[in-house]
C-alpha positions in Angstrom: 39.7 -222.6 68.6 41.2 -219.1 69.9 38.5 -217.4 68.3 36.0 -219.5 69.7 37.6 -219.9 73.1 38.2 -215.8 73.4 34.7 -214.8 72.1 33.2 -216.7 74.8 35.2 -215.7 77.4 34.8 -212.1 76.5 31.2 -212.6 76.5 31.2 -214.9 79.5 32.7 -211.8 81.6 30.6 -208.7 79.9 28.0 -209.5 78.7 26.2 -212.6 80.3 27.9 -212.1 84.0 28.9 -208.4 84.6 25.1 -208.1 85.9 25.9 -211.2 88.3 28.8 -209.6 89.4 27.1 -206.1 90.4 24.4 -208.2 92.1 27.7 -209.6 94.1 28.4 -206.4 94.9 24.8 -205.2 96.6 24.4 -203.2 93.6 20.8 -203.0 92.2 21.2 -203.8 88.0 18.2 -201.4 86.1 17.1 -204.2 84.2 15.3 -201.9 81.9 18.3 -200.2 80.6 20.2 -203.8 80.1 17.7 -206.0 78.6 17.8 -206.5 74.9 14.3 -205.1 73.9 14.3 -205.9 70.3 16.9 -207.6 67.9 18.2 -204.6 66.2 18.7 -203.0 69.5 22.0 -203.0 71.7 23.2 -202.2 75.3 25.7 -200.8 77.1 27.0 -203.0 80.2 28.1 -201.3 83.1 29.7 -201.8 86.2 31.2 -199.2 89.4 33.1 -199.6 91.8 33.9 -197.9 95.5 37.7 -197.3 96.6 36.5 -194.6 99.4 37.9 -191.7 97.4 37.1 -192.2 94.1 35.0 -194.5 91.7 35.9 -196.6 89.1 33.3 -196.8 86.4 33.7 -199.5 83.9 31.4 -200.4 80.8 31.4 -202.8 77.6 28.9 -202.9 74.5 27.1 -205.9 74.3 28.4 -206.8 70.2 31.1 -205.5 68.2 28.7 -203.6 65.9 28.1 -200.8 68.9 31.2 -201.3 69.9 32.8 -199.9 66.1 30.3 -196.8 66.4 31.0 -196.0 69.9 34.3 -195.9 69.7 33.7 -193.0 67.5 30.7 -191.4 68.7 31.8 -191.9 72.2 30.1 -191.5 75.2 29.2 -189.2 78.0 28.7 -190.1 81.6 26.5 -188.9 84.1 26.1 -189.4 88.0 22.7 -189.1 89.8 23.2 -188.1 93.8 20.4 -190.5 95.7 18.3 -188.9 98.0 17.9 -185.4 96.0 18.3 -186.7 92.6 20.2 -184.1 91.1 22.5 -184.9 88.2 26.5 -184.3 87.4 27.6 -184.7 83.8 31.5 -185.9 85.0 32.6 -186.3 81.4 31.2 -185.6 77.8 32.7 -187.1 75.2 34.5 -190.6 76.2 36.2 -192.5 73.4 39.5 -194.2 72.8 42.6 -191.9 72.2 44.2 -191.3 68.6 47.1 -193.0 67.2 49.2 -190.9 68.3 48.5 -190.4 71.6 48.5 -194.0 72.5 52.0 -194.0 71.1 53.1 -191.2 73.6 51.5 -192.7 76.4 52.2 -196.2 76.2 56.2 -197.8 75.6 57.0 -198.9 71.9 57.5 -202.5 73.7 54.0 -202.8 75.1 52.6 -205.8 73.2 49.3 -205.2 75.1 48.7 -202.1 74.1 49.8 -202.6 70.4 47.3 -204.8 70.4 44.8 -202.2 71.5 45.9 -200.0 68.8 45.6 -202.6 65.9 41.9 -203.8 67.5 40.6 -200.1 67.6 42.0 -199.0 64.5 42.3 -201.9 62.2 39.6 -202.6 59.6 40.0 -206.7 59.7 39.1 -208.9 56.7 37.0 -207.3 54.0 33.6 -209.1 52.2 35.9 -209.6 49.2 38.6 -211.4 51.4 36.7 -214.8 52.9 37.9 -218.2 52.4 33.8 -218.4 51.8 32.5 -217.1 48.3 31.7 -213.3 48.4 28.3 -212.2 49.5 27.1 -216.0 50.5 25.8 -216.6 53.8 29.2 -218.6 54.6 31.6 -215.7 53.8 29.1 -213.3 55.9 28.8 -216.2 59.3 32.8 -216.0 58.7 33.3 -212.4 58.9 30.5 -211.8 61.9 33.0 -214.6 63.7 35.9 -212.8 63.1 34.6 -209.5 64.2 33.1 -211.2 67.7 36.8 -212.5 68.4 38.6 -209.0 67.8 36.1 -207.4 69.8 36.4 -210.3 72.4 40.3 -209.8 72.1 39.8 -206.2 72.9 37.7 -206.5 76.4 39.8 -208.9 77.8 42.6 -206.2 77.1 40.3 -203.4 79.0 39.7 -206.4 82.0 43.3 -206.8 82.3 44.9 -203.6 81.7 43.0 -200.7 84.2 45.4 -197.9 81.7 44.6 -199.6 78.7 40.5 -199.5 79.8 40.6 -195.8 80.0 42.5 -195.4 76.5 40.1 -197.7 75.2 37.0 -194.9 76.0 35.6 -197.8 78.1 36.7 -196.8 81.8 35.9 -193.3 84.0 37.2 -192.4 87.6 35.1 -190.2 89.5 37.0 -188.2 92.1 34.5 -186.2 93.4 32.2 -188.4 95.4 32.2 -187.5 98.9 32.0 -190.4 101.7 29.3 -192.0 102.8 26.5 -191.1 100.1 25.1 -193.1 97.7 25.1 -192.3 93.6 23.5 -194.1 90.0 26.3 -194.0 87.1 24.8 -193.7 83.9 26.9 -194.6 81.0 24.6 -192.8 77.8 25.9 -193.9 74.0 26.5 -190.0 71.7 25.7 -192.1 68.9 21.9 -191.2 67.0 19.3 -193.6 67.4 18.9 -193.0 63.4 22.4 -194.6 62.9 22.3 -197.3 65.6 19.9 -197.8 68.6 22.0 -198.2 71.8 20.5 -198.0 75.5 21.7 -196.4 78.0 23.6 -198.7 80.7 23.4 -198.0 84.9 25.3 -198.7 87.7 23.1 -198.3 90.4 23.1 -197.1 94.1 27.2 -197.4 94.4 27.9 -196.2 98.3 31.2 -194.4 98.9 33.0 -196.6 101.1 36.5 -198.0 101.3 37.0 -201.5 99.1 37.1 -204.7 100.2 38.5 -207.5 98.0 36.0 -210.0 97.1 36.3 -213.7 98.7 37.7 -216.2 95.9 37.1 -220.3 97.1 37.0 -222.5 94.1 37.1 -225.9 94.8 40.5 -227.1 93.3 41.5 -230.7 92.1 44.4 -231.5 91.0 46.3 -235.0 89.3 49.7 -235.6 89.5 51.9 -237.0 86.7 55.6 -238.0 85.7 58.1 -235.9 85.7 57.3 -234.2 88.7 54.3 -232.3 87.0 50.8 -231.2 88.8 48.1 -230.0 87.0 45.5 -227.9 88.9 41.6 -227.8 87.6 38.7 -225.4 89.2 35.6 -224.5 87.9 35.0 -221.5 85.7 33.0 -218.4 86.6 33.3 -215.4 85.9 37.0 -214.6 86.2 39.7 -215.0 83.0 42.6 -214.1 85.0 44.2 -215.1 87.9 47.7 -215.8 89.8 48.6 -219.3 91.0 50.8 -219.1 94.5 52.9 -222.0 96.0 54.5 -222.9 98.8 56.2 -225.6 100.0 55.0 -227.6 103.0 52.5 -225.7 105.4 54.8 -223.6 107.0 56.6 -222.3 103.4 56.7 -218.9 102.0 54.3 -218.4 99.2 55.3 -217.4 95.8 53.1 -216.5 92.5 54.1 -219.0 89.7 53.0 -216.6 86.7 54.9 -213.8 85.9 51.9 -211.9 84.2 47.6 -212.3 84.7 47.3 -216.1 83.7 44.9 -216.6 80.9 43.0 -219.9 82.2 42.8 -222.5 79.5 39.4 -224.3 79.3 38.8 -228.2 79.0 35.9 -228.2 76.6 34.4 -225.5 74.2 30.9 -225.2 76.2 30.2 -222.0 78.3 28.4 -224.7 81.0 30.3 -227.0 81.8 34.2 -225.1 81.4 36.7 -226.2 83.7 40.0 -223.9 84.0 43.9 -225.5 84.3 47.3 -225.2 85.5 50.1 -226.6 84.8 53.4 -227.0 87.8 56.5 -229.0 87.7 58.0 -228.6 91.3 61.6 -228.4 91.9 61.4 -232.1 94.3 59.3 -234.7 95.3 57.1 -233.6 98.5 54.2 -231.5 100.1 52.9 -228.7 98.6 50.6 -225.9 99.1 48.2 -223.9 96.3 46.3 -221.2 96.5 44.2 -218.6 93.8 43.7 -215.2 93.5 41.2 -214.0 90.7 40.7 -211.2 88.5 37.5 -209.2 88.4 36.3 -207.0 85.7 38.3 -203.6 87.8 41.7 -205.7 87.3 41.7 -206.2 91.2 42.5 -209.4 92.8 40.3 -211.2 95.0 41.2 -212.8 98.7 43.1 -215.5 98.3 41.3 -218.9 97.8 42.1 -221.8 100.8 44.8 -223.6 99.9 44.8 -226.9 98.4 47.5 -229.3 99.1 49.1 -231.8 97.1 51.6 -235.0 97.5 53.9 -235.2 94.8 55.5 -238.9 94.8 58.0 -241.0 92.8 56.3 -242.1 89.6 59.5 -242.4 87.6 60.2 -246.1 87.3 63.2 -247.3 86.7 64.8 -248.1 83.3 63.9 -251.2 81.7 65.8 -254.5 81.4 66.7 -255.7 78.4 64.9 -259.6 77.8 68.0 -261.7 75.9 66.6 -265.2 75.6 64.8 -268.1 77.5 65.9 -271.4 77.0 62.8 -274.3 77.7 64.6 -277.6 80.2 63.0 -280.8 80.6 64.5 -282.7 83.4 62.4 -285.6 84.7 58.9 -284.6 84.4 59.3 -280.8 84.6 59.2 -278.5 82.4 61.6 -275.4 83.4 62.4 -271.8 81.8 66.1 -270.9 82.1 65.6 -266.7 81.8 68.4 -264.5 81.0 68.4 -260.7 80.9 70.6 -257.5 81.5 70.0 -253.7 82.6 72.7 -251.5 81.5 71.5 -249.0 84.7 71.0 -249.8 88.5 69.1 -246.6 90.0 69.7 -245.6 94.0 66.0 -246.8 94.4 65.9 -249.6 92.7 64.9 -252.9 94.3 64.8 -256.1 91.8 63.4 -258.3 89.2 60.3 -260.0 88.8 59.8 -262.5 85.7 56.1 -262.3 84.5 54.0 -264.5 82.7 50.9 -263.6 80.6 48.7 -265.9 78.9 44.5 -264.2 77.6 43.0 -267.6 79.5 45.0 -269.0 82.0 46.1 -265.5 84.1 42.7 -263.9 82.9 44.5 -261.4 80.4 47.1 -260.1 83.6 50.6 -260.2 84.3 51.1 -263.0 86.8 54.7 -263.0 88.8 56.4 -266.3 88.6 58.2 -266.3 91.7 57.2 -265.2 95.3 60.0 -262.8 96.0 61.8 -260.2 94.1 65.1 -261.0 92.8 68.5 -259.8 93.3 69.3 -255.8 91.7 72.8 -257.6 90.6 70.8 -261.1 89.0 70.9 -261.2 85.5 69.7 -265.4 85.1 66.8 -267.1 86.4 65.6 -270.6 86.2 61.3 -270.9 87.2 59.2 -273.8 87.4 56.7 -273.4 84.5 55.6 -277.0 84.3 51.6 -277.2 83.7 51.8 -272.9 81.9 50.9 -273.2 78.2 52.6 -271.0 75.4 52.6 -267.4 76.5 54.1 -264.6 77.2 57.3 -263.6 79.5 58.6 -260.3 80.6 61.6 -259.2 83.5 60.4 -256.3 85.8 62.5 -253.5 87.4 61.3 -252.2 90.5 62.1 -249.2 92.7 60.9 -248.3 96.2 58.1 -246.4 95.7 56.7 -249.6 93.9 56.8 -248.4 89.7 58.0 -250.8 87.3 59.8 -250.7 84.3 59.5 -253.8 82.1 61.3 -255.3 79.2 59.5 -255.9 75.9 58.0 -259.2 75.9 59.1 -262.7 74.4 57.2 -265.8 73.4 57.5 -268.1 75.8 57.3 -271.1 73.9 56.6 -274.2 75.8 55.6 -277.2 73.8 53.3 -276.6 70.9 54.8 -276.0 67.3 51.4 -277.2 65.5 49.8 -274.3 63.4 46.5 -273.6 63.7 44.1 -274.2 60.5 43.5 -271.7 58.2 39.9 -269.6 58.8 37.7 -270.0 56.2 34.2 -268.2 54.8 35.9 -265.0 54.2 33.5 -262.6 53.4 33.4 -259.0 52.7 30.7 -256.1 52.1 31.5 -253.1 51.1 29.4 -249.4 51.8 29.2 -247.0 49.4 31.4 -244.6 51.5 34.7 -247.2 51.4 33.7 -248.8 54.9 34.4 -252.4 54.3 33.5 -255.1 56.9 34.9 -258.4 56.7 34.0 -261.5 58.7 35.0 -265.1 58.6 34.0 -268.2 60.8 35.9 -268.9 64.4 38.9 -271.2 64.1 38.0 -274.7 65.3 41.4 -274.5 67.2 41.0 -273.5 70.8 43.9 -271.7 72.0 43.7 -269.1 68.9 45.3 -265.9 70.5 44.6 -263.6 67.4 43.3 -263.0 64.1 45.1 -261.2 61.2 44.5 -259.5 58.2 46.1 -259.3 55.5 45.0 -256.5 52.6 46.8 -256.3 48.6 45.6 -253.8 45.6 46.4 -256.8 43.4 46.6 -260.7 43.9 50.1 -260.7 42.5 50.9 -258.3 44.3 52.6 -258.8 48.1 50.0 -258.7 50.8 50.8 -256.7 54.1 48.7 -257.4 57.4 46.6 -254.1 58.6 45.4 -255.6 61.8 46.8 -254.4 65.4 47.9 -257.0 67.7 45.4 -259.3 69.9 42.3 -259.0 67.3 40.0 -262.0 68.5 37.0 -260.8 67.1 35.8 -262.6 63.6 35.0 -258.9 62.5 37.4 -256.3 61.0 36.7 -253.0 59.4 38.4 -251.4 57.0 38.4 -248.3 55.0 39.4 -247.9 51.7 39.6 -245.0 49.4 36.7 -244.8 46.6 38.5 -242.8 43.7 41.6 -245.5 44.0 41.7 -246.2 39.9 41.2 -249.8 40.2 38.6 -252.7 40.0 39.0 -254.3 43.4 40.7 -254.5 46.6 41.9 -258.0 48.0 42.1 -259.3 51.6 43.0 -262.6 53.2 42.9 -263.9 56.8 45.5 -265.5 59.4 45.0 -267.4 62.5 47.9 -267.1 65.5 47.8 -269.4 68.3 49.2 -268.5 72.1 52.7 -270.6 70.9 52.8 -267.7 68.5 52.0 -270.6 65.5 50.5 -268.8 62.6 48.4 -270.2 59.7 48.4 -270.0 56.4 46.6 -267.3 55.0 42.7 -267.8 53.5 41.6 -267.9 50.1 41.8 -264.0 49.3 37.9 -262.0 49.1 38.1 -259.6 46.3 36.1 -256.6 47.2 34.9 -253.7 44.7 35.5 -250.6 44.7 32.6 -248.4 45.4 33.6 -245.5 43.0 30.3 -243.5 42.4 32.1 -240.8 40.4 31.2 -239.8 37.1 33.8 -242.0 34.7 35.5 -240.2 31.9 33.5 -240.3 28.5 35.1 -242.2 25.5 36.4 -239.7 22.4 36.5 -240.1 18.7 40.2 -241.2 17.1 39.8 -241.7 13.9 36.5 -242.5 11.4 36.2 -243.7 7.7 33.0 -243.7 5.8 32.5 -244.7 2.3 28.8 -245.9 0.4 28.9 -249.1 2.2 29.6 -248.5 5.7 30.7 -246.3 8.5 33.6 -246.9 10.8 34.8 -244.9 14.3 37.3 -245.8 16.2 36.8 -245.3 20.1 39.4 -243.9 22.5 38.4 -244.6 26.3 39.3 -243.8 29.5 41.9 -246.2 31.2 39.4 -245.9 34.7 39.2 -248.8 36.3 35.5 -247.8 36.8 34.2 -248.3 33.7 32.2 -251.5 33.1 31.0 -250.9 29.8 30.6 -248.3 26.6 27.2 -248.5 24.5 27.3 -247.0 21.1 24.3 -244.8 20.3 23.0 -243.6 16.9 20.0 -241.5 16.1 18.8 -239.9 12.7 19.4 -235.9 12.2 15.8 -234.7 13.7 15.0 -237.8 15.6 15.4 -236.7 19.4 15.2 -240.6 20.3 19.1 -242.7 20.5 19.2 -246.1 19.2 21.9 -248.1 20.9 23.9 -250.1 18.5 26.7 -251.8 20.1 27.7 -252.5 24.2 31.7 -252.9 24.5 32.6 -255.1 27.6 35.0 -252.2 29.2 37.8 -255.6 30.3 37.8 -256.5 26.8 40.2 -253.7 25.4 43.3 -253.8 25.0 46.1 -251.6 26.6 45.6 -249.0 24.3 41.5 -248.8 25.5 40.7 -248.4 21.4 37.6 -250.5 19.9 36.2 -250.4 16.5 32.2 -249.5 15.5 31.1 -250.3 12.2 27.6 -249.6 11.3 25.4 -250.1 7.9 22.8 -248.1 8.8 19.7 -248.0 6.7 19.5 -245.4 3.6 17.5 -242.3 4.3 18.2 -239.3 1.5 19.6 -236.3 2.0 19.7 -237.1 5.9 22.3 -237.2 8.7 23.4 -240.0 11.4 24.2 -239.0 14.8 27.1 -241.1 16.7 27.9 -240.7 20.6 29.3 -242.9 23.0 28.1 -243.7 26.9 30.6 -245.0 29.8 28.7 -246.8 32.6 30.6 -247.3 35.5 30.4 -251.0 37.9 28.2 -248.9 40.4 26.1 -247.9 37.3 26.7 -244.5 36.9 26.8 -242.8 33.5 29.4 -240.6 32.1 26.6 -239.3 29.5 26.8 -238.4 25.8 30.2 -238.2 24.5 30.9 -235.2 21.7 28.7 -236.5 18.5 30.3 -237.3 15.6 28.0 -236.8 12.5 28.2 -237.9 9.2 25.8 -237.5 5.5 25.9 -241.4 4.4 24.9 -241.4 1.2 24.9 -245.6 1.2 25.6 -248.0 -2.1 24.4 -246.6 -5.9 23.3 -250.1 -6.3 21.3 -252.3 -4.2 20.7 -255.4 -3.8 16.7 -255.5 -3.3 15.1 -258.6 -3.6 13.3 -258.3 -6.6 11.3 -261.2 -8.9 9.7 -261.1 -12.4 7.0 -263.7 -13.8 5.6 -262.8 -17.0 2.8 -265.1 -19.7 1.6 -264.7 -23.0 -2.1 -264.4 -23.6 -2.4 -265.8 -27.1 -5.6 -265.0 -27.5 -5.6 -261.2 -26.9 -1.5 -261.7 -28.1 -0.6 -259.4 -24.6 2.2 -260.4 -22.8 1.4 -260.2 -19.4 4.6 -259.0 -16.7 4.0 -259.1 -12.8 6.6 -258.8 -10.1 7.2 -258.8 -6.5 9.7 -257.3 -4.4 10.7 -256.4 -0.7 13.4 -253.7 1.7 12.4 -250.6 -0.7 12.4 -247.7 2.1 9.0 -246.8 2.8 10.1 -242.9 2.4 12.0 -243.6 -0.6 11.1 -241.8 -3.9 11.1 -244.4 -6.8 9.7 -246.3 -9.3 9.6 -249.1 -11.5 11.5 -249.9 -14.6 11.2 -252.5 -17.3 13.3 -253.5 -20.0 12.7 -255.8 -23.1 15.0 -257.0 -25.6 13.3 -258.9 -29.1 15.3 -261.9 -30.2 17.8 -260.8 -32.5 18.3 -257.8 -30.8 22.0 -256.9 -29.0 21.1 -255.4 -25.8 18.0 -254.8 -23.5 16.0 -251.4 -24.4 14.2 -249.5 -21.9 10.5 -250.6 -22.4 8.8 -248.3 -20.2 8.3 -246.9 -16.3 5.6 -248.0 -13.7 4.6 -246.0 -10.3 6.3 -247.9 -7.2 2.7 -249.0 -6.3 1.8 -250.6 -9.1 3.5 -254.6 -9.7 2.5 -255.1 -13.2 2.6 -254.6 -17.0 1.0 -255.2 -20.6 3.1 -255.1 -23.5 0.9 -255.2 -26.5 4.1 -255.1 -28.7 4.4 -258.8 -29.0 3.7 -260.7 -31.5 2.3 -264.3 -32.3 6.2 -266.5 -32.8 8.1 -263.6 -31.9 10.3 -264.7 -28.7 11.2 -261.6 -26.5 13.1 -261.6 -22.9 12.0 -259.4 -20.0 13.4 -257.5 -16.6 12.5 -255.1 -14.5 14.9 -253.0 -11.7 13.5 -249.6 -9.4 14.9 -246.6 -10.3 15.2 -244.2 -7.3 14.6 -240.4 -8.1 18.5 -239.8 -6.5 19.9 -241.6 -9.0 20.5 -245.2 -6.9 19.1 -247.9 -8.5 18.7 -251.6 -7.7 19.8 -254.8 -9.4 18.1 -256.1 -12.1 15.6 -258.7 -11.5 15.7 -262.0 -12.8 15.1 -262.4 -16.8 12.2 -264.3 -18.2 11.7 -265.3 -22.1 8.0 -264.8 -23.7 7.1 -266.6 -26.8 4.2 -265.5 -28.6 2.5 -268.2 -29.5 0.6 -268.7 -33.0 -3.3 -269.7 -33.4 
């Protein structure tokens, strides 16, 4: 906000309105020499003044960037005599002075003009050094703000300081102008137009005559609060500074308020609509008197302004009673409030009590006095007539003189009804992705309802605390609630409070979801076992309260396509978050299986691919493939005819057919002989007529697996 606030006032004075304020002055302004011509190019400002023996020349750069090189190219200024146009150089080379001479000229305790020093000679924050990453367009916006307010900083110092100006290179006094003629001061940059283009600025057509200070007549407002305190506003123009005089009544003495140049504060950050203040406590309450005088760009005053006066009256009430009971009587027909109270201080001005009575429908939502007339400063019990008044509410009123109050907290006054209203009901909730959570519920059918509460809880075991101010009649309430809270939902209930201060019970509780869009945690690999039959990984997950679910992918080493496998309902782990995957995954030689594991959170976003676990499953050495032999004997041709059919043999799968025949008589089954895996049948032209002989078949994979054998048939050759 300094920064902000100082830049513009810098460039409020010299470089939008230093041209206003020459035309103020009857001065002419070249416009060609202080227009911007094109956006690389820069100006210099410049403004003179008459005193009748000398002129005071004062200039300013338009931007910090001419204002860096100038102070080390300098400048040279020149005067042109109107009438005969001829030319004095009055100085050559204007720039600030070193370090050490501004350390002989100006006191070790002149804040102002250490401040010159370190704005001249200081280098500021370097590229390397933004809160913005280096060399991006944020870091290079936050650097171009920083130089604007140190260069800001530095003319308000050469506008307030006339010694400090002309150390600064950025003020000349010509002491030769003779009376009564007329002169154009040119202020010419010494830096190269191959460095840095800078024109030329001009005062023009400055008559040597005695000064006169300028007229100063804001219009001043002013609002006046406790503690005896007035706060003056005026307009803005173009003046920073000024001195703020009071005196008291119209006949006083007038006396400046501000020890140094006040630095006007503004209301709002806009150069169009600024407003300047002032802050006065006075010494009593009374009349007073305020005037201004301004600043201009030379560091003279102006005239003062008219003066403004201002009433400063009592608006400290008095302390406030304290409220210790009220007691309801029923004599007769009546219906009377017995009120008793103390105040520990009676002020000189103070004048009595007043018991007031407040109820939203029957006083229209204002304090209503029960009694006509004040009572007694020394009263501390009251008895009112409140016959016909419903359950409200009561309060005791101080009162001074000048009419402020001071009252005690209020107190139920509780008349006659004790019945509680009945609890709201159609709670509902919706929720935005950004937290903002709007509830609503239906009207109480009860018709004194003074409020509505709500109550909120992070669990429904938990103990639920009301987040509603006071007097909510509305059947809507918004809440916010934080999206990365680690948790499922958010719980909230509802309570009606009548005017007797009767409370329901509180509503069936709305559980809302949290809206967490961030990226859950992936689950992790703890611990895997494979062997031929099957392949197990246990699954360590994140304990977010996010996650919804975990799907179990698996794909084949060179397949770029996932197969999901198994979904895990995320509520259905245990505490430790651990869940089992088996697979049996098909057989496929010499190949690898891919396994990764996928979050998804309740608002459907995906943690993606956990780390892959791989693993070569070489499967069971024997399988169980469904595999059927028939087999007849042709008797005439004495062939025994084998045929088969089987099913699940991998399509990729290298193997073939094996058959096996062992003669009667014979110990064990011998290897008969080997068919291609397309082909599903055999001859054996070994048998013979009577001989009995009993067949199987099995595949034999090239790998070495093998499947179980097929069932066994018995062939008898028959005879003719």
């Amino acid at each position: 906000m300094v920064k902000e606030t100082v830049y513009k006032r810098a460039l409020l004075l010299l470089w939008l309105l230093l041209p206003a304020a020459l035309y103020a002055q009857g001065i002419k302004v070249d416009t060609v020499a202080n227009e911007r011509r094109q956006p690389q190019a820069f100006s210099i400002y410049v403004l003179a003044r008459s005193y009748g023996d000398s002129v005071v020349v004062r200039w300013a750069p338009d931007d910090y960037v001419p204002w860096k090189f100038l102070n080390a190219y300098g400048y040279m200024v020149e005067r042109i005599r109107r009438g005969d146009f001829s030319s004095d150089t009055l100085a050559t080379f204007v720039h600030p002075l070193s370090r050490n001479q501004f350390m002989q000229r100006f006191e070790p305790e002149d804040s102002i003009a250490g401040a010159a020093v370190q704005l001249i000679f200081g280098h500021g924050k370097k590229p390397t050094e933004t809160d913005a990453e280096p060399d991006s367009p944020g870091s290079i916006v936050e650097l171009r703000d920083e130089q604007q307010t140190l260069y800001g900083f530095a003319m308000l110092i050469a506008e307030q300081r006339a010694d400090l100006a002309e150390a600064m290179g950025l003020r000349y006094v010509d002491r030769t102008a003779r009376a009564g003629e007329s002169y154009d001061y040119v202020v010419r940059p010494l830096v190269p137009d191959s460095i840095l283009e800078v024109h030329a600025g001009i005062a023009a057509n400055v008559t040597i005559k005695p000064f006169e200070p300028q007229a100063f007549n804001p219009v001043i407002t002013d609002s006046v609060v406790p503690q005896r305190n007035v706060i003056l506003s005026w307009p803005a123009d173009t003046h920073t500074l000024f001195d703020i005089e009071r005196r008291d009544g119209e006949q006083g003495e007038w006396h400046r308020l501000n020890d140094a140049p006040y630095l006007a504060s503004q209301s709002d950050a806009t150069l169009s609509d600024t407003v300047f203040h002032f802050s006065d406590v006075v010494p009593e309450l009374g009349t007073y008197d305020y005037r201004l005088r301004a600043y201009d760009a030379f560091g003279d005053r102006t005239a003062p302004s008219q003066p403004h006066r201002v009433v400063v009256p009592d608006l400290v009430p008095p302390s406030i009673p304290v409220l210790d009971h009220i007691d309801i009587l029923r004599p007769d027909s009546l219906v009377l409030a017995r009120i008793v109270w103390h105040k520990d201080t009676l002020e000189e001005d103070f004048v009595g009590f007043l018991p007031l009575y407040y109820h939203q429908t029957l006083t229209f939502g204002q304090w209503m006095p029960l009694i006509d007339q004040p009572l007694a400063t020394t009263d501390t019990v009251c008895t009112v007539n409140v016959t016909g008044l419903q359950t409200g509410m009561l309060a005791i009123a101080a009162y001074d003189r000048a009419g402020n109050a001071g009252s005690s907290l209020p107190m139920t006054l509780r008349i006659s009804d004790v019945t509680p209203p009945a609890i709201p009901e159609g709670l509902n909730a919706i929720v935005s992705p950004t937290g903002r959570v709007t509830l609503r519920w239906h009207p109480s059918p009860d018709k004194d309802i003074m409020e509505y509460e709500i109550w909120k809880a992070n669990a429904l075991n938990h103990e639920f605390a009301r987040i509603t101010p006071k007097d909510l009649r509305d059947t809507v309430f918004v809440d916010t609630i934080s999206v990365r809270a680690n948790q499922k939902y958010i719980y909230y209930k509802v309570k009606a409070v009548d005017w007797s201060g009767n409370g329901s019970e509180l509503s069936e509780a709305v559980a809302v979801p949290i809206p967490d869009f961030s990226q859950p945690a992936p689950c992790r690999a703890d611990s895997v076992d494979v062997d031929t039959e099957r392949i197990q990984i246990w699954w360590l997950a994140s304990a977010e309260a996010s996650a919804k679910t975990h799907r179990v992918l698996r794909r084949l080493k060179g397949d770029t396509a996932w197969t999901l496998i198994a979904t895990i309902d995320a509520d259905s782990l245990g505490p430790d978050h651990r869940f089992l995957m088996e697979d049996r995954p098909p057989y496929v030689q010499d190949r690898r299986y891919y396994y990764a594991c996928e979050t998804i959170s309740r608002m459907g976003v995906s943690s993606g691919l956990s780390l892959q676990q791989s693993f070569l499953f070489r499967g069971p050495q024997i399988l169980d493939v469904d595999l059927r032999l028939m087999a007849t004997y042709d008797k005439r041709s004495g062939e025994t005819r084998l045929a088969w059919e089987t099913g699940g043999i991998p399509t990729e799968a290298d193997c073939y057919y094996a058959i096996y025949r062992k003669a009667k008589g014979q110990q064990e089954f011998k290897f008969l002989t080997s068919v291609k895996r397309d082909t599903s049948t055999h001859t054996d032209y070994l048998q013979r007529p009577g001989v009995e002989a009993d067949y199987y078949v099995k595949i034999i994979f090239r790998d070495g697996r093998q499947s179980k054998p097929s069932n066994t048939v018995t062939v008898k050759g028959a005879r003719d």
